[in-house]
PDB file of N, CA, C and O in Angstrom:
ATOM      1  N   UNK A   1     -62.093 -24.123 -98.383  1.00  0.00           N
ATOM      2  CA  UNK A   1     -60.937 -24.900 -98.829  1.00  0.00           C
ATOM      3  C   UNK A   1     -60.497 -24.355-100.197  1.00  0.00           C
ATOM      4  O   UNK A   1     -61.339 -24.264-101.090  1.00  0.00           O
ATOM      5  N   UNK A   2     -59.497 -24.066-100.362  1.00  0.00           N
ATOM      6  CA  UNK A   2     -58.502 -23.813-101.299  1.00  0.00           C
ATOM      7  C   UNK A   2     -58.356 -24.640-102.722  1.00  0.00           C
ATOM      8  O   UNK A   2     -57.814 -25.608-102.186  1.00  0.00           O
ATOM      9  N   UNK A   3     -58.400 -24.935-103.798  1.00  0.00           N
ATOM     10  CA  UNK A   3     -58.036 -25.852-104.971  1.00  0.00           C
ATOM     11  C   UNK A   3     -56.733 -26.460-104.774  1.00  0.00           C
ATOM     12  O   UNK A   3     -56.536 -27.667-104.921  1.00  0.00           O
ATOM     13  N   UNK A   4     -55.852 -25.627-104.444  1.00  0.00           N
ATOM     14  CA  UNK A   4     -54.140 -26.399-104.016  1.00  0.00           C
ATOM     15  C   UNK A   4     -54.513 -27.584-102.921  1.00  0.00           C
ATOM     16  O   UNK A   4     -54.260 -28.775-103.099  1.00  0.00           O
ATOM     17  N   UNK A   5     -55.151 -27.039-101.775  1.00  0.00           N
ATOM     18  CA  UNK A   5     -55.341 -28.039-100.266  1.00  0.00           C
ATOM     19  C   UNK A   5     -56.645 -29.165-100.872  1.00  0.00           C
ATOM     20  O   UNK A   5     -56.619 -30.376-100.654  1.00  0.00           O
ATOM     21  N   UNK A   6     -57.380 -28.688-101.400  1.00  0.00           N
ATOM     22  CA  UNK A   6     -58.659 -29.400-102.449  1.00  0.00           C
ATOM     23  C   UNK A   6     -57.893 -30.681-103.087  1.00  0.00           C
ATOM     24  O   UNK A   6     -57.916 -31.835-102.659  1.00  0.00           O
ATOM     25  N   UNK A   7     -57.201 -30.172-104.239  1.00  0.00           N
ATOM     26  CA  UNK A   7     -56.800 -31.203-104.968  1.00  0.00           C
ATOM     27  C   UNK A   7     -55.414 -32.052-104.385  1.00  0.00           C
ATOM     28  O   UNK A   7     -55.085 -33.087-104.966  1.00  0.00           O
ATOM     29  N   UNK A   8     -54.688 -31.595-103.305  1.00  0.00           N
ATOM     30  CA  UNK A   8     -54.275 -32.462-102.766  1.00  0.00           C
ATOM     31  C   UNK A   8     -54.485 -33.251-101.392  1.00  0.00           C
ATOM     32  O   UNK A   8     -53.606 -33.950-100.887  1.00  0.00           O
ATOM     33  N   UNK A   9     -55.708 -33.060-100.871  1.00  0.00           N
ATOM     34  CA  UNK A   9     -56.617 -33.975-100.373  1.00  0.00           C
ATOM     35  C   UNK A   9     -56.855 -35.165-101.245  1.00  0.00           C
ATOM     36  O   UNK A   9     -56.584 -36.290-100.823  1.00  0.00           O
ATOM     37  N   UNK A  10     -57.283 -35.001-102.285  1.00  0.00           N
ATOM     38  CA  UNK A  10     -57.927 -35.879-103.434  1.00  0.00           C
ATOM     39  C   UNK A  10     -57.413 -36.359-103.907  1.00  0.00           C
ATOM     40  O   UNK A  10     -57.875 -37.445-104.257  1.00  0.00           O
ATOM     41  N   UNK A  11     -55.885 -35.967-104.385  1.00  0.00           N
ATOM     42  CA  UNK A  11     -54.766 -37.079-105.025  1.00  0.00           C
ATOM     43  C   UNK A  11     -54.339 -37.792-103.651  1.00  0.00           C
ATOM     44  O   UNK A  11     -54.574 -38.979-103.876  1.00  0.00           O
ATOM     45  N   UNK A  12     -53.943 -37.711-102.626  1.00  0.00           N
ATOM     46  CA  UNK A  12     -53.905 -38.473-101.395  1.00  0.00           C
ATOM     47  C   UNK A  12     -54.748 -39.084-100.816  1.00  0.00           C
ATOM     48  O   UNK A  12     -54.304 -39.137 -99.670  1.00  0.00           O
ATOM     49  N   UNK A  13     -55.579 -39.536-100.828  1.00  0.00           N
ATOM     50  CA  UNK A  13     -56.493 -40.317-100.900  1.00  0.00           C
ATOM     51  C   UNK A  13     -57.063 -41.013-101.740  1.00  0.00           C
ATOM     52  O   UNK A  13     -57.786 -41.929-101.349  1.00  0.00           O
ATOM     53  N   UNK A  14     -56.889 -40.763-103.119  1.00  0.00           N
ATOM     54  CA  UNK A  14     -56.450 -41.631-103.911  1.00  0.00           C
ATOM     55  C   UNK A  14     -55.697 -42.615-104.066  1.00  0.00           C
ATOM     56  O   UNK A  14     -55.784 -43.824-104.281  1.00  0.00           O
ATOM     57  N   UNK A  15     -54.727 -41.628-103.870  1.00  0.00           N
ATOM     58  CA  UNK A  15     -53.423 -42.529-103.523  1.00  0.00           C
ATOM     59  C   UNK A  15     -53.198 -43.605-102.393  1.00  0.00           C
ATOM     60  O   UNK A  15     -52.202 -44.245-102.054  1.00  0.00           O
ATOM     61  N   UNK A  16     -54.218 -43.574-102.035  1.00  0.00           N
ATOM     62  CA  UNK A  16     -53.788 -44.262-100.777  1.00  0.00           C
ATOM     63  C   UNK A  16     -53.316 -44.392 -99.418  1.00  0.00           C
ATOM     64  O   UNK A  16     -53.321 -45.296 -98.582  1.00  0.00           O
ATOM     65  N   UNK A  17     -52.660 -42.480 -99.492  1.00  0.00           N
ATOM     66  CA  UNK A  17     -51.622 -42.801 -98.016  1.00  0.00           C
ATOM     67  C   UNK A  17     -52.456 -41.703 -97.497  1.00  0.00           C
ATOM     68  O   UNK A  17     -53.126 -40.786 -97.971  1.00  0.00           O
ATOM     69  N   UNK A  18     -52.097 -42.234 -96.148  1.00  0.00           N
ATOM     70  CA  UNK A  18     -53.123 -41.142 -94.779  1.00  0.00           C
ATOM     71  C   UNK A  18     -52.544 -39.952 -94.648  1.00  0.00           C
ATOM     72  O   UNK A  18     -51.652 -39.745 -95.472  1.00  0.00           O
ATOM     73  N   UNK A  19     -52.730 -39.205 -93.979  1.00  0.00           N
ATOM     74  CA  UNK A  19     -52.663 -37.774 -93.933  1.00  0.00           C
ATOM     75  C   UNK A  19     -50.878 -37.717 -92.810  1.00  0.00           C
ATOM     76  O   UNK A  19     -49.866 -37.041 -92.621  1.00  0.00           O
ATOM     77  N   UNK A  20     -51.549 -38.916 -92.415  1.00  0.00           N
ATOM     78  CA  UNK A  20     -49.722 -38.845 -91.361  1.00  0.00           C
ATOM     79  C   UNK A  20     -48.277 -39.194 -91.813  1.00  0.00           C
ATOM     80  O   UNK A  20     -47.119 -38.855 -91.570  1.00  0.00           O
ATOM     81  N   UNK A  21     -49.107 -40.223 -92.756  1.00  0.00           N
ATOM     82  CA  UNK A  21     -48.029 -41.308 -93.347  1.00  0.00           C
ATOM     83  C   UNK A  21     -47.256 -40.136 -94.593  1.00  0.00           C
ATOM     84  O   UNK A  21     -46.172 -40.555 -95.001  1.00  0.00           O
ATOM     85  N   UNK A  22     -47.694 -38.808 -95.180  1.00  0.00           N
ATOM     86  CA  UNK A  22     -47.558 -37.996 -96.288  1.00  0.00           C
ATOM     87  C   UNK A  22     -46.989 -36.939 -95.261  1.00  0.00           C
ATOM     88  O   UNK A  22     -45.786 -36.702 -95.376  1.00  0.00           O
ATOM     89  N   UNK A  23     -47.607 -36.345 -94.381  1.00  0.00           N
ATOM     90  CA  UNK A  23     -46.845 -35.496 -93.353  1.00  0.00           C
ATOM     91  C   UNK A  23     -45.269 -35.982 -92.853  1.00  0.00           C
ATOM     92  O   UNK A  23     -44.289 -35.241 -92.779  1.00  0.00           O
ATOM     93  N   UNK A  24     -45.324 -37.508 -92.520  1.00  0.00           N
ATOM     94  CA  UNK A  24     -43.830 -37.640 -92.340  1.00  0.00           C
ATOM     95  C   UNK A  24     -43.129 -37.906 -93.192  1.00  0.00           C
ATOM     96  O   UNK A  24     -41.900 -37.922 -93.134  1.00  0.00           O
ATOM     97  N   UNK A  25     -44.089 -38.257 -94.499  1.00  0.00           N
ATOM     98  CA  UNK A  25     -42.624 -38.325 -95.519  1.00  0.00           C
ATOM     99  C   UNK A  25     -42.110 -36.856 -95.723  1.00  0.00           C
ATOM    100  O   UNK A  25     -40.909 -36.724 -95.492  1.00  0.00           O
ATOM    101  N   UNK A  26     -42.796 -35.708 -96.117  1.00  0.00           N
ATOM    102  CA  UNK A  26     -42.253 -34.574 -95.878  1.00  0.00           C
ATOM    103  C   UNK A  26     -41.597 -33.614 -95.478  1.00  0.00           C
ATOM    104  O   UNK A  26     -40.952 -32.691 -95.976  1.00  0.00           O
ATOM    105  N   UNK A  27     -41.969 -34.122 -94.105  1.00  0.00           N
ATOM    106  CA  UNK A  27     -41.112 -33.229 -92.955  1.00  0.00           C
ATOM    107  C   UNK A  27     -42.029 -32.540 -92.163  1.00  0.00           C
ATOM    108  O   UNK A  27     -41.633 -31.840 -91.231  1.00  0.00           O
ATOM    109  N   UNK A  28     -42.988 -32.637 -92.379  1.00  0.00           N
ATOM    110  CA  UNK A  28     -44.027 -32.131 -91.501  1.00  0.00           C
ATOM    111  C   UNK A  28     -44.907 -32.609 -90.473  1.00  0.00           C
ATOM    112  O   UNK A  28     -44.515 -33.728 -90.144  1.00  0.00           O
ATOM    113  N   UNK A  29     -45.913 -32.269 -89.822  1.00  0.00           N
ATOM    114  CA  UNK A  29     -46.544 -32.799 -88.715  1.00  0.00           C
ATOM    115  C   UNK A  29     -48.260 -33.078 -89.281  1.00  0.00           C
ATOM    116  O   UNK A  29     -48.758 -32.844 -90.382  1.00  0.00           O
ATOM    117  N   UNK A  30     -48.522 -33.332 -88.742  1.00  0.00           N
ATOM    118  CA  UNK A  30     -50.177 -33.986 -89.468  1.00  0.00           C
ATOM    119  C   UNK A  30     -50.843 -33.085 -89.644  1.00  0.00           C
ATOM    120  O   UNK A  30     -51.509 -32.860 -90.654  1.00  0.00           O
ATOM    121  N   UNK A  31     -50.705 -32.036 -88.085  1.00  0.00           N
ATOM    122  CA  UNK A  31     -51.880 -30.618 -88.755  1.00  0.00           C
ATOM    123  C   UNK A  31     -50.976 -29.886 -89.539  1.00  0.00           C
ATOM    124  O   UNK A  31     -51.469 -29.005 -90.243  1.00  0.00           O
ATOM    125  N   UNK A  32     -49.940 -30.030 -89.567  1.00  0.00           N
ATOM    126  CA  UNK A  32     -49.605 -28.389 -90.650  1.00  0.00           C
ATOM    127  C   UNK A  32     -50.749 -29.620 -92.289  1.00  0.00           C
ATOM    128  O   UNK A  32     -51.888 -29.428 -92.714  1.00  0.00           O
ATOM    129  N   UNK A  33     -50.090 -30.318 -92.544  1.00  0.00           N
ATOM    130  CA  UNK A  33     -50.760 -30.925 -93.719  1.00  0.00           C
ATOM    131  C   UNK A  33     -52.112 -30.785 -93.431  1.00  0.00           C
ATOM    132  O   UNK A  33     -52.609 -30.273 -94.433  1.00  0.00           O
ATOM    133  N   UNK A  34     -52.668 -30.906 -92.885  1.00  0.00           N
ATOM    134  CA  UNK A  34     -54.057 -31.054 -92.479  1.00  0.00           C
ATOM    135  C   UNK A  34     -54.580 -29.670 -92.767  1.00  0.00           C
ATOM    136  O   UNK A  34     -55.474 -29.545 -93.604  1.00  0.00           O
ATOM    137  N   UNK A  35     -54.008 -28.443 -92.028  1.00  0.00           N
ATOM    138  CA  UNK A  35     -54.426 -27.181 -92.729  1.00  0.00           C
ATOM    139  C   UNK A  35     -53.912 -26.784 -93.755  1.00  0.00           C
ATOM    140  O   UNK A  35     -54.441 -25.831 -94.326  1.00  0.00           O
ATOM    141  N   UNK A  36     -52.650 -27.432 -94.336  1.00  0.00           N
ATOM    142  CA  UNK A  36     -52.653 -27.054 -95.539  1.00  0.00           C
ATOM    143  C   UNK A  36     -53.925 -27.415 -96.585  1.00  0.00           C
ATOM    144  O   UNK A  36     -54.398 -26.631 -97.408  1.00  0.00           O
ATOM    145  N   UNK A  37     -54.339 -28.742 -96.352  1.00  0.00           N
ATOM    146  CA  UNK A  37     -55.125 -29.185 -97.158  1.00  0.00           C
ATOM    147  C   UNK A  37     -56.995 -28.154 -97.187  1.00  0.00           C
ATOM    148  O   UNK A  37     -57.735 -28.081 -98.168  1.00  0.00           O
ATOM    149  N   UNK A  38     -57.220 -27.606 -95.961  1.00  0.00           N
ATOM    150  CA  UNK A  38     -58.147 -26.522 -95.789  1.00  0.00           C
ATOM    151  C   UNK A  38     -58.001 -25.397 -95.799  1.00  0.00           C
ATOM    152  O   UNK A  38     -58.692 -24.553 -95.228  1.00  0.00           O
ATOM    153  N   UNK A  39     -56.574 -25.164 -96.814  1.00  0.00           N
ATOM    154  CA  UNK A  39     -56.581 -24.015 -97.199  1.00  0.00           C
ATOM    155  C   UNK A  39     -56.246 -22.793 -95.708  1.00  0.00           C
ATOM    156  O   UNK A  39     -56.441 -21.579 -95.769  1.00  0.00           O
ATOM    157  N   UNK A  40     -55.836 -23.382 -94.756  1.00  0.00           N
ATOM    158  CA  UNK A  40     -55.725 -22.539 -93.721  1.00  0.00           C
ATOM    159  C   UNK A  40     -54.270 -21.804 -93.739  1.00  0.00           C
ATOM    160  O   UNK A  40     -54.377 -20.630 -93.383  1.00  0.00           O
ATOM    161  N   UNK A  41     -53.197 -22.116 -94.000  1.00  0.00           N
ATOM    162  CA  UNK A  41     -51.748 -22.049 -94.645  1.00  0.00           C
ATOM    163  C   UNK A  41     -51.500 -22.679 -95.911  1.00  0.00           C
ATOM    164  O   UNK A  41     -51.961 -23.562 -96.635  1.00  0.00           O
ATOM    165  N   UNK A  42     -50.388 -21.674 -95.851  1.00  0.00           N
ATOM    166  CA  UNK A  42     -49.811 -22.185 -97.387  1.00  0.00           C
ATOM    167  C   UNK A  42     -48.531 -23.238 -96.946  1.00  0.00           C
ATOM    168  O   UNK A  42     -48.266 -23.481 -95.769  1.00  0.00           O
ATOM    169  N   UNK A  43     -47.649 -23.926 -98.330  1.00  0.00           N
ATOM    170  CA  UNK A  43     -46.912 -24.337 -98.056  1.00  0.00           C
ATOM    171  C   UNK A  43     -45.468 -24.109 -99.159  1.00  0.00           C
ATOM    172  O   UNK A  43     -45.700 -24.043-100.366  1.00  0.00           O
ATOM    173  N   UNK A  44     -44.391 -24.027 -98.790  1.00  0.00           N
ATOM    174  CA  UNK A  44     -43.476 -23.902 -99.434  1.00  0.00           C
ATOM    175  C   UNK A  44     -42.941 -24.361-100.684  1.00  0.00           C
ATOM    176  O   UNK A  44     -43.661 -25.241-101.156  1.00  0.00           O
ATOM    177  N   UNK A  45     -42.105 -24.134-101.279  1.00  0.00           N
ATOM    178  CA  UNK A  45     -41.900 -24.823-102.485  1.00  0.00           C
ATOM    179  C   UNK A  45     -41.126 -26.232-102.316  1.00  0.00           C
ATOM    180  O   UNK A  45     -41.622 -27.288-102.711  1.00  0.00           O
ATOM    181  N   UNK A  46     -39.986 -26.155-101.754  1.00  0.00           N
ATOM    182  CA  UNK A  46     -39.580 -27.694-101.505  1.00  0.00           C
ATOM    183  C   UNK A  46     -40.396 -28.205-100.830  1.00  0.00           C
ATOM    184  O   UNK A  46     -40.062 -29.383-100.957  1.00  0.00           O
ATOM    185  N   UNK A  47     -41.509 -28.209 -99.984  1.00  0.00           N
ATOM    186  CA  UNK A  47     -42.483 -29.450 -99.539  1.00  0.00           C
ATOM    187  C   UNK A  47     -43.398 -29.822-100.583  1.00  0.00           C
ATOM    188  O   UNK A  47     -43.635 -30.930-101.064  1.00  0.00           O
ATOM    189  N   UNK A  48     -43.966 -28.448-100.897  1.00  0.00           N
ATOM    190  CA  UNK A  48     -44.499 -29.013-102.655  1.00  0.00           C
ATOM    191  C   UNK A  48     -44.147 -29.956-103.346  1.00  0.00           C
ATOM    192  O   UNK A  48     -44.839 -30.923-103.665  1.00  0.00           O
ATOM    193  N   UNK A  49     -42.974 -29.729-103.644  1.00  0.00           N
ATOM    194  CA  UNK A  49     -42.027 -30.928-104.084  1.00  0.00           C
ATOM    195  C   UNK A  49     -41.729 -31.878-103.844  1.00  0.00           C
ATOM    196  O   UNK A  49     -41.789 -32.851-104.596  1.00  0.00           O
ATOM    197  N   UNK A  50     -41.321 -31.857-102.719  1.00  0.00           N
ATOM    198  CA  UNK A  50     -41.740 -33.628-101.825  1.00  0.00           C
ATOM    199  C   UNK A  50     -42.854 -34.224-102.105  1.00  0.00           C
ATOM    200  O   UNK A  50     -42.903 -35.286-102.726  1.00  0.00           O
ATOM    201  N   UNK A  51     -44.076 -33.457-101.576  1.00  0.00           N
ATOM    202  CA  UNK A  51     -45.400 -33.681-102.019  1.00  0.00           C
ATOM    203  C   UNK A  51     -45.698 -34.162-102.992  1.00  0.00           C
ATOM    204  O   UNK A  51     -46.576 -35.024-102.939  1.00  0.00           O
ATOM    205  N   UNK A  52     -45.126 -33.831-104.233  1.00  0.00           N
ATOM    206  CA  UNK A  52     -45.816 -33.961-105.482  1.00  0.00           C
ATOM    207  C   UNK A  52     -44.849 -35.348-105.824  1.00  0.00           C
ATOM    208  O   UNK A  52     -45.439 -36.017-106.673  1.00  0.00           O
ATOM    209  N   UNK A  53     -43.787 -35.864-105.497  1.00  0.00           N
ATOM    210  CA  UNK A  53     -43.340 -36.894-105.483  1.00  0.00           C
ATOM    211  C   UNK A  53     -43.795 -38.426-104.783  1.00  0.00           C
ATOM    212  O   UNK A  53     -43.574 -39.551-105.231  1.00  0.00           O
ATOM    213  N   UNK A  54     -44.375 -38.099-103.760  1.00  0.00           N
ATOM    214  CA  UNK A  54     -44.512 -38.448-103.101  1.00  0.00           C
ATOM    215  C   UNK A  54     -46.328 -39.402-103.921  1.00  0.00           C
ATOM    216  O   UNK A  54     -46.612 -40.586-104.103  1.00  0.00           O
ATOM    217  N   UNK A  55     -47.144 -38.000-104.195  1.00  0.00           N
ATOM    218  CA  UNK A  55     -48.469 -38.683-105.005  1.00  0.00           C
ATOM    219  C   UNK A  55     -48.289 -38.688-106.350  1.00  0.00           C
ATOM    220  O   UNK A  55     -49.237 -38.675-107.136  1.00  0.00           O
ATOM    221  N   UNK A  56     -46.766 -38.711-106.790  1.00  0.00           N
ATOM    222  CA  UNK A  56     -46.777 -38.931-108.033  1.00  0.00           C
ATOM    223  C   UNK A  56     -47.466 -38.169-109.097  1.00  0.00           C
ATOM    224  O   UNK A  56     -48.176 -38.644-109.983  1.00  0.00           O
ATOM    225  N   UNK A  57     -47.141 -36.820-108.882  1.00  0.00           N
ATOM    226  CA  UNK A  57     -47.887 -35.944-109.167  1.00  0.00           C
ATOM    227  C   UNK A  57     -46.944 -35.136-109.935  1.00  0.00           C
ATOM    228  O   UNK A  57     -45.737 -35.322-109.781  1.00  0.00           O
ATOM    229  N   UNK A  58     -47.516 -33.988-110.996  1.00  0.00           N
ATOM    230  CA  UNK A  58     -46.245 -32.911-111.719  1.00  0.00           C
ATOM    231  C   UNK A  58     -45.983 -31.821-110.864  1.00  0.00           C
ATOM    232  O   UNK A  58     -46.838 -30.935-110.834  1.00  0.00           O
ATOM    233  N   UNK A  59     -44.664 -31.666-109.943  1.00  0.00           N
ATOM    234  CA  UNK A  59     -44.477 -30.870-109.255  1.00  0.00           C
ATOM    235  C   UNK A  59     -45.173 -29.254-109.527  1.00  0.00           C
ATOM    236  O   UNK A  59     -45.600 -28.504-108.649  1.00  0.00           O
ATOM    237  N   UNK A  60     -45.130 -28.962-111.220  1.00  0.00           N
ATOM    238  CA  UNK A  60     -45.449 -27.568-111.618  1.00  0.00           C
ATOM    239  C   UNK A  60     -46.411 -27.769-111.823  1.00  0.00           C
ATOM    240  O   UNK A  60     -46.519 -27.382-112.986  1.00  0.00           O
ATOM    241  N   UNK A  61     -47.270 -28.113-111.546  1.00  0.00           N
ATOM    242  CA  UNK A  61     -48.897 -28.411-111.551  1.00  0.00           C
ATOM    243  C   UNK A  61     -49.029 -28.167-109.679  1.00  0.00           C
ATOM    244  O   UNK A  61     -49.845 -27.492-109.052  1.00  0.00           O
ATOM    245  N   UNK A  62     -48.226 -28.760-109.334  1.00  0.00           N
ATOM    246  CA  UNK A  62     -48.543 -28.383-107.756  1.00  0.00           C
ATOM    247  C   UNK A  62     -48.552 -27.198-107.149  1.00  0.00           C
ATOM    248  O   UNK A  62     -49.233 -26.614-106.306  1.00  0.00           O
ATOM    249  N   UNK A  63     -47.360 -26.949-107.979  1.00  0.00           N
ATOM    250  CA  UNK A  63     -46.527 -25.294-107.859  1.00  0.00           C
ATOM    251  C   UNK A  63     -47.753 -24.305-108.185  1.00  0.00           C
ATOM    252  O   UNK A  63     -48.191 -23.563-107.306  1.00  0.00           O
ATOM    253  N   UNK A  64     -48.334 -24.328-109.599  1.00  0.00           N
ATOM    254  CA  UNK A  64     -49.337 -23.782-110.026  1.00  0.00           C
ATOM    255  C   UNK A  64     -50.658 -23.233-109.044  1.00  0.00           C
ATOM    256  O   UNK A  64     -51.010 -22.058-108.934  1.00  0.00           O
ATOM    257  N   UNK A  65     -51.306 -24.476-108.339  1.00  0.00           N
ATOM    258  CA  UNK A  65     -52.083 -24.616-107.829  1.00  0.00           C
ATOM    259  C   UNK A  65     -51.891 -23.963-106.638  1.00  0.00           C
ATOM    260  O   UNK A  65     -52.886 -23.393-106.191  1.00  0.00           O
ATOM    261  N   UNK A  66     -51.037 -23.906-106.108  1.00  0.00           N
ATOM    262  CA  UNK A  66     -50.491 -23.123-104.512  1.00  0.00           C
ATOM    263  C   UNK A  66     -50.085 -21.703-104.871  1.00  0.00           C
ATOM    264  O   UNK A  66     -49.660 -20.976-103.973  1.00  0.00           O
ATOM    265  N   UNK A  67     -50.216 -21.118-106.495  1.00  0.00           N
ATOM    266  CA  UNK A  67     -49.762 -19.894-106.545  1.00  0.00           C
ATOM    267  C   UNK A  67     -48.314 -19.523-106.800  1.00  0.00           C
ATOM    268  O   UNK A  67     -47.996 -18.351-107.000  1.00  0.00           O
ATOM    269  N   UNK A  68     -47.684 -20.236-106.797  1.00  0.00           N
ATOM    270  CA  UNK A  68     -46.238 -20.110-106.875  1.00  0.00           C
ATOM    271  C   UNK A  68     -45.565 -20.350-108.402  1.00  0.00           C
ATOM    272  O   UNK A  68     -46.014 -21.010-109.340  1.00  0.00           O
ATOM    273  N   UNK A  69     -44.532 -19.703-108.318  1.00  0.00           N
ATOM    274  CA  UNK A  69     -44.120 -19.805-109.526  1.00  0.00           C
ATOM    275  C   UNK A  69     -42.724 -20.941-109.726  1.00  0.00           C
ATOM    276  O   UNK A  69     -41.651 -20.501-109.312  1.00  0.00           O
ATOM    277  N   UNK A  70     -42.719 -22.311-110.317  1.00  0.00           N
ATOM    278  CA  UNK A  70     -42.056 -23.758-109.698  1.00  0.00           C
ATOM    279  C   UNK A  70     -40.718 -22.750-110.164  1.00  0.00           C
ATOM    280  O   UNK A  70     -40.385 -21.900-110.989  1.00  0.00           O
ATOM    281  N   UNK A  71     -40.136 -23.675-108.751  1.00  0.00           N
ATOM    282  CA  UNK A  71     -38.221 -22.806-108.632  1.00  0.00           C
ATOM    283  C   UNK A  71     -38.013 -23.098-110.161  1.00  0.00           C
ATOM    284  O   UNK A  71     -38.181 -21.940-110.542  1.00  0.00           O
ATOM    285  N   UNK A  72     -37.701 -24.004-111.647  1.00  0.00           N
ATOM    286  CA  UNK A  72     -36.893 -24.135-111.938  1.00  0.00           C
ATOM    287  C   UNK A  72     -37.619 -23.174-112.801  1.00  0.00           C
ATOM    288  O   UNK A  72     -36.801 -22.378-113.263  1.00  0.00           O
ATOM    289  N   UNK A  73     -38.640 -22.964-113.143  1.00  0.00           N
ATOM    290  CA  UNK A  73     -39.120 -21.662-113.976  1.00  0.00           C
ATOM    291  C   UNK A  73     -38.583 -20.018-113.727  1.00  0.00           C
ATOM    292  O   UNK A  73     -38.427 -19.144-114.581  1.00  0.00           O
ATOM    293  N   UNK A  74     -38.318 -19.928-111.923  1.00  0.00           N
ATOM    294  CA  UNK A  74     -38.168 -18.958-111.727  1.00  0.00           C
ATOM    295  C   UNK A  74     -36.240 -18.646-112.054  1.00  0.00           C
ATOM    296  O   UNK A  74     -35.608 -17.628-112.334  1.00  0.00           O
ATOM    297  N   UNK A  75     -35.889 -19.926-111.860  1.00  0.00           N
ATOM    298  CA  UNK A  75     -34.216 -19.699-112.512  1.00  0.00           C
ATOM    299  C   UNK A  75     -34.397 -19.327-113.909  1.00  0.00           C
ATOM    300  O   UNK A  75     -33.714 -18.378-114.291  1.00  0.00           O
ATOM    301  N   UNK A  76     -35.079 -19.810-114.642  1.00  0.00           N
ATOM    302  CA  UNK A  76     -34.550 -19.357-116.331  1.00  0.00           C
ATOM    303  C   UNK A  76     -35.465 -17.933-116.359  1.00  0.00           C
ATOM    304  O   UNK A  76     -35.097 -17.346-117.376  1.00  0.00           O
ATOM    305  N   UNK A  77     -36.437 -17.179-115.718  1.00  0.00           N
ATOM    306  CA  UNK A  77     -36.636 -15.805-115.374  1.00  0.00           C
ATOM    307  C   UNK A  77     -35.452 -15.182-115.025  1.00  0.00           C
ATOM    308  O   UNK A  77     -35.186 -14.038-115.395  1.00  0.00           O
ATOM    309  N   UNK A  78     -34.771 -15.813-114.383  1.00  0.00           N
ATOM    310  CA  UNK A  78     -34.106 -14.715-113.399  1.00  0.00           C
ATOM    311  C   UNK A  78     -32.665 -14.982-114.067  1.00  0.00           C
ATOM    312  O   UNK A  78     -31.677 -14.361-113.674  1.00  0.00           O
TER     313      UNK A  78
END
């Protein structure tokens, strides 16, 4: 397992909401979340984002953790 799929296992379950109930707020299906969370796939930047709204979380902390560089950082790069 991955630290990105790691630590958002752990803030979601924290949080409270099940693995399905966070998949459909997203847009996704239970296993893509489900392997995201074991590190089996990655996941995009706008679901990140959902995501990190969703557990109330700092999107660029999410961004971080999945490797990515958060979109609004990559606008003032570019």
């Amino acid at each position: 397992m991955n630290s990105f799929g790691l630590y958002v296992r752990e803030r979601r379950e924290r949080a409270g909401v099940s693995l399905r109930a966070a998949a459909r707020q997203i847009g996704v299906c239970a296993s893509f979340l489900s392997h995201v969370e074991t590190g089996k796939v990655g996941m995009g930047p706008e679901k990140i984002a959902a995501l990190a709204a969703i557990l109330k979380e700092d999107p660029d902390r999410l961004h971080a953790l999945a490797g990515h560089v958060p979109p609004d950082v990559r606008d003032l790069i570019l």
